[in-house]
N, C-alpha and C positions, 0 to 999 in steps of 0.2 A: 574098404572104409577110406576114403577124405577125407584130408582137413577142409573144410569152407574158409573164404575170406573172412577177416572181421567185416562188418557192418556198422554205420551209423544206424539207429532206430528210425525208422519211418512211416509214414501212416499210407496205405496202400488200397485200403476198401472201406465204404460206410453200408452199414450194414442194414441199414435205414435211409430211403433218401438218394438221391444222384452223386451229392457232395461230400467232402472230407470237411467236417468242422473246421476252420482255421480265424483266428484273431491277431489284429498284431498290438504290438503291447512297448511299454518300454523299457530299456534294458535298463535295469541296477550299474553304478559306474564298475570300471575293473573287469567285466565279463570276456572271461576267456575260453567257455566252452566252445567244442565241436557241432557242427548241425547233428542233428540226431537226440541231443543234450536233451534229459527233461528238465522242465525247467517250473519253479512254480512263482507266485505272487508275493511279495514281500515288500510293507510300504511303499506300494503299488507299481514296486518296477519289477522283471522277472530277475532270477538270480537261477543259476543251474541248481539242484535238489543232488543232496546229498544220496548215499545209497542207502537204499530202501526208504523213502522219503512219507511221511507221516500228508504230504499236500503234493500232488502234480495237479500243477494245471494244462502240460503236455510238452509238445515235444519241438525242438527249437527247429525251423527251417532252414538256420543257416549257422554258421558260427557265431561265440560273441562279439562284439566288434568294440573291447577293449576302451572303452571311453571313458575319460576321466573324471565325467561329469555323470552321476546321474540321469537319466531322460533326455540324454543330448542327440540316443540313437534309439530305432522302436525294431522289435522284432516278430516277426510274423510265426505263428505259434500252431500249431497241427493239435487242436484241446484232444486230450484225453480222455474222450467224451465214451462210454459205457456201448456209442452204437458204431464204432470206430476200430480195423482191425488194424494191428502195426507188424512189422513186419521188424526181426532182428535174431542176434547169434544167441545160444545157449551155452552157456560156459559153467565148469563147474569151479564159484567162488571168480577170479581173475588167474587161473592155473592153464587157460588154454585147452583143458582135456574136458570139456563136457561134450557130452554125445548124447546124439537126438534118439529116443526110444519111441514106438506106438504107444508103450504107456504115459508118455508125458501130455496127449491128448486128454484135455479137461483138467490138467494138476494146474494148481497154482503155485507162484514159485516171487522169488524177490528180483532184483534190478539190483545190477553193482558195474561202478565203470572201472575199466581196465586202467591200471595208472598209466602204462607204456604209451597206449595208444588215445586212451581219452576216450575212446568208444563204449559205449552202454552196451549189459548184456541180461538177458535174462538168467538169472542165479539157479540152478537145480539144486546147488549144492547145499544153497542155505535153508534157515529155518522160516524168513520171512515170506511174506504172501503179497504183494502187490502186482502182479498180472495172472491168467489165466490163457494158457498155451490151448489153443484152436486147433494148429493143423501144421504141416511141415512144408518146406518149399523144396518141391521135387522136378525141377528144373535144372537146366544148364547156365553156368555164368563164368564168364568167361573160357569157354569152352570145356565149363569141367562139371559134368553129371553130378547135381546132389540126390544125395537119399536118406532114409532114416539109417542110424546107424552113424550117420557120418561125426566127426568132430567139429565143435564149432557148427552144429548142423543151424541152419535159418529156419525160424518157428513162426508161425502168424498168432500173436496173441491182444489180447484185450485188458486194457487198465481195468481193477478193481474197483468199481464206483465208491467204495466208500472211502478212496484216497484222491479219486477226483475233487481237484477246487474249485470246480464250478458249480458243485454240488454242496459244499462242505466248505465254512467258514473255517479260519484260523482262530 
């Protein structure tokens, strides 16, 4: 058993279609998310979503870039779109110790960022539901074998449509 890297969340397959949804949008002022950051809509600039967030509209391409103006800067956005696989670490709570099982194929499970590092994870631990875990990445990175079993294991999963805001007013 491994620990895996953390990971920012990133969009990796569409599941539907050649392309990855992406729109770029403008940042809310003060944004000081990591790339990876979901992020949703809010008088109509993006703002980073809290954990387990009630609206994603997806997921940030880059970091915030800290502006002290509202819409002074725009951010290109990976939507969160239902046909759209993302790719990130499994942690149980922000404790560092979740670990990837074959049963976590098909569970759904909540999103919570690590305060240390700022990076998103998909929750196993908690009681909320906003993604649905696919499949596991069973690859090498940086020259180090992952597999189920691992901690920190990498999941491919899919946002919950009915927390999509492109679907779903505020």
């Amino acid at each position: 058993m491994a620990t895996a890297p953390r990971i920012e969340f990133r969009a990796v397959k569409p599941l539907v279609g050649l392309s990855i949804a992406q729109e770029s949008m403008p940042e809310a002022a003060l944004q000081t998310f990591k790339q990876g950051a979901p992020v949703f809509l809010s008088a109509g600039y993006l703002n980073e979503c809290a954990a387990n967030p009630t609206l994603i509209l997806g997921i940030a391409s880059r970091a915030g870039q800290n502006q002290a103006t509202a819409g002074a800067r725009s951010q290109s956005v990976y939507l969160a779109h239902p046909d759209t696989l993302f790719l990130g670490n499994i942690d149980a709570g922000t404790a560092g110790t979740g670990i990837t099982a074959v049963t976590d194929r098909g569970k759904s499970y909540g999103i919570i960022k690590h305060p240390g590092t700022g990076k998103w994870a998909v929750d196993n631990a908690g009681a909320s539901k906003r993604v649905v875990v696919w499949g596991f990445w069973d690859g090498a990175q940086d020259g180090i074998p992952m597999a189920i079993g691992d901690i920190l294991g990498w999941v491919f999963f899919q946002f919950d449509p009915q927390y999509f805001q492109g679907s779903k007013t505020s």
